[in-house]
N, C-alpha and C positions, 0 to 999 in steps of 0.2 A: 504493500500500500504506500503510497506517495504521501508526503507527509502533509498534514494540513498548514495552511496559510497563516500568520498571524495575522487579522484585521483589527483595526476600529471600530468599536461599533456606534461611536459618538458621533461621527461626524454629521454635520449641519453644514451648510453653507448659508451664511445668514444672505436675505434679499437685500441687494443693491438696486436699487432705480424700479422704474414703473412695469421693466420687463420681469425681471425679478420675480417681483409680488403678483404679478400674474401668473407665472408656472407656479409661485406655490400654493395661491387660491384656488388653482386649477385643482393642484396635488389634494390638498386638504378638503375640496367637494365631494372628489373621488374615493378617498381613503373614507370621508363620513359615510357615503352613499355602502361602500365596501363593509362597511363596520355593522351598519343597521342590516344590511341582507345575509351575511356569512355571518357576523356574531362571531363564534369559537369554532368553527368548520373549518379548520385549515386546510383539511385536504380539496376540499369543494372550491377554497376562495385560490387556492393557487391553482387548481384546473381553470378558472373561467378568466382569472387577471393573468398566466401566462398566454394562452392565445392572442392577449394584447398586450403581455409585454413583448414579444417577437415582432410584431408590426414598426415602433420605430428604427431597429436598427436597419431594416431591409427599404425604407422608407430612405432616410439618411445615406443607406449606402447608394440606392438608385441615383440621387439628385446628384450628391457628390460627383458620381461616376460620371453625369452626362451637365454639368456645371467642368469636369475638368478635360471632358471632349469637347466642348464650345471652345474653350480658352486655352484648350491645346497644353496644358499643363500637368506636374503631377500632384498625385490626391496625397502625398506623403502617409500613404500608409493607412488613412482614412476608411477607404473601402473595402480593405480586409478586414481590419478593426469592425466594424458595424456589422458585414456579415455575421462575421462569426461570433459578434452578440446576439443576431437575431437566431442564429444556428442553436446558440446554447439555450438559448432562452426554449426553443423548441425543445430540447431536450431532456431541461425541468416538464414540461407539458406532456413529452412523452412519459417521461415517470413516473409522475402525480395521476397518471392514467391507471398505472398498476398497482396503485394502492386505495384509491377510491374512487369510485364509478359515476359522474356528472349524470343529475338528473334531466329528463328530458325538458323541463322547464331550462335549466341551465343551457342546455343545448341551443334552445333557444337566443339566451341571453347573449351567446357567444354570437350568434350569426348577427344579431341585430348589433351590437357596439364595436365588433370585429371591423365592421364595416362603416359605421360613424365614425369611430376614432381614426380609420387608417385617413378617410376623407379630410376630417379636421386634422390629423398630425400633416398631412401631407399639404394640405393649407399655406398651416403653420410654418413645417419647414422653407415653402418657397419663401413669405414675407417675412421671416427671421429666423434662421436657423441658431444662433445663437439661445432665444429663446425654446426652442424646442430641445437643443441639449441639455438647457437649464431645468426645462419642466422634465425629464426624463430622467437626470441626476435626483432630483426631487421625488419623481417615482418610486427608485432604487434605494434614496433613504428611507421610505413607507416600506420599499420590499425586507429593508436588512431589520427592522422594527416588528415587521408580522412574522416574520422565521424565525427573530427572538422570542417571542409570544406563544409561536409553537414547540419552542423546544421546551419552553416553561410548564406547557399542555402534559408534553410526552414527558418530562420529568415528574412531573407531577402526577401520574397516572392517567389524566383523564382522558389523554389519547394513547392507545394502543402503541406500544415500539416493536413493530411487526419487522420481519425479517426483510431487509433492502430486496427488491428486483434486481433478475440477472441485468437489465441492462444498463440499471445507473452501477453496479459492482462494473460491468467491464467500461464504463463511460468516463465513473472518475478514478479506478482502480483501488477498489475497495475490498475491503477479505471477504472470504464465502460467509463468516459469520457477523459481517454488518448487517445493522438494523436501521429503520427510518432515521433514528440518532441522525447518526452518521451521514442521511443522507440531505436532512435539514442541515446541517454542520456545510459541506460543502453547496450546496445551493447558497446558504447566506454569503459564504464566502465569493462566488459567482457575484451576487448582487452588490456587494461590495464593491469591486473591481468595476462594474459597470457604472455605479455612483460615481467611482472619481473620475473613472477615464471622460465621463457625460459631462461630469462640471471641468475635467482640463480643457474638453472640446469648449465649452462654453467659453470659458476665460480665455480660449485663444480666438475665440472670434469676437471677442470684447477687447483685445489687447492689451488683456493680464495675463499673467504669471500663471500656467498649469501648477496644482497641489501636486501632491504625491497621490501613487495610485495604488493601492490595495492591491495583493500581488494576488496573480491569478491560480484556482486550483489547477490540477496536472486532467487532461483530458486527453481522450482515446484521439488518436488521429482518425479512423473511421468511425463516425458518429453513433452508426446502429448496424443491426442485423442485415439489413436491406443492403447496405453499399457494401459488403465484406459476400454477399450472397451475388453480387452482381460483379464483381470484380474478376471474377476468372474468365469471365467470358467477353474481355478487350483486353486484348494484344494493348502492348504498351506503344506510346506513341513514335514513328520513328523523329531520332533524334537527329540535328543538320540542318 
């Protein structure tokens, strides 16, 4: 097993200016709205809020990509970063599948705000991307706040610490005998890392200073079952 991360779990970015106070009013509607319908469901509220938290990074990464095809420049690194937030972020959401099952009211709720929010982030993104990394960092300090919440759950007995899924074991390389623990453990640490990388993105298109960034846990280079199932059957690229 890879060893876990040390993070923060305090961090805040306190609002500077009118852009500011607006992702975190956003943050803090969302998170109420979140609090009143999930209550103590953590498994339920991290199935229906990761399907949206994967939309800003693939959001982020499109503009970026075709913002540094117009201008003929490079994205420094940009577009693989954001991917592969919106990658991971899928890959809590494929997890949280294998431990409890979204009701079909939920099922719902996913298809209806999946599709508001990608609309309003992608808004967003075009009229201020800075504001959008800000409200997104803001997200990610709600996500590292409600996976503290649940570990408190599962310590506490009131939520089951059932044995981890083989695919978050082979995803963040984890022992055969990990349990949800562990699997909350490294998810927080995920949302972590995306909190700061969201507010360095921020503070570089405001022309401050990136913070430090919460180091990332150790992750599978082939995400899931599916690309490791498909992989023997392409020849590798010729190189030249």
């Amino acid at each position: 097993m890879s060893p876990l991360p040390e993070i923060n779990l305090a961090i805040h970015h306190p609002p500077r200016g009118g852009s500011d106070r607006f992702a975190l009013a956003v943050t803090r509607l969302l998170r109420f709205v979140a609090d009143r319908f999930f209550a103590k469901r953590y498994g339920h509220r991290a199935i229906v809020l990761e399907t949206v938290a994967a939309v800003p990074g693939m959001v982020g990464a499109t503009l970026v990509h075709l913002r540094c095809l117009r201008r003929m420049e490079s994205d420094r690194g940009w577009i693989r970063t954001l991917m592969e937030e919106a990658e991971n972020e899928r890959m809590h959401l494929m997890t949280f599948l294998e431990i409890c099952k979204p009701t079909l009211f939920e099922r719902l709720i996913v298809l209806v705000v999946q599709w508001l929010f990608y609309l309003g982030f992608f808004a967003l993104y075009l009229l201020s991307p800075r504001t959008a990394h800000r409200l997104v960092g803001y997200f990610e300090e709600e996500a590292v706040i409600s996976y503290t919440h649940y570990l408190e759950e599962i310590d506490s007995g009131r939520s089951a610490n059932v044995l981890a899924p083989a695919i978050a074991r082979r995803y963040w390389d984890l022992p055969e005998g990990a349990t949800l623990r562990d699997v909350v453990l490294v998810v927080r640490a995920d949302e972590a890392h995306h909190r700061d990388v969201n507010h360095a993105f921020a503070a570089d298109l405001g022309g401050g200073a990136p913070g430090d960034v919460a180091p990332y846990p150790w992750h599978a280079p082939e995400w899931d079952a599916e690309a490791d199932a498909l992989e023997p059957a392409h020849a590798p690229l010729a190189q030249g």
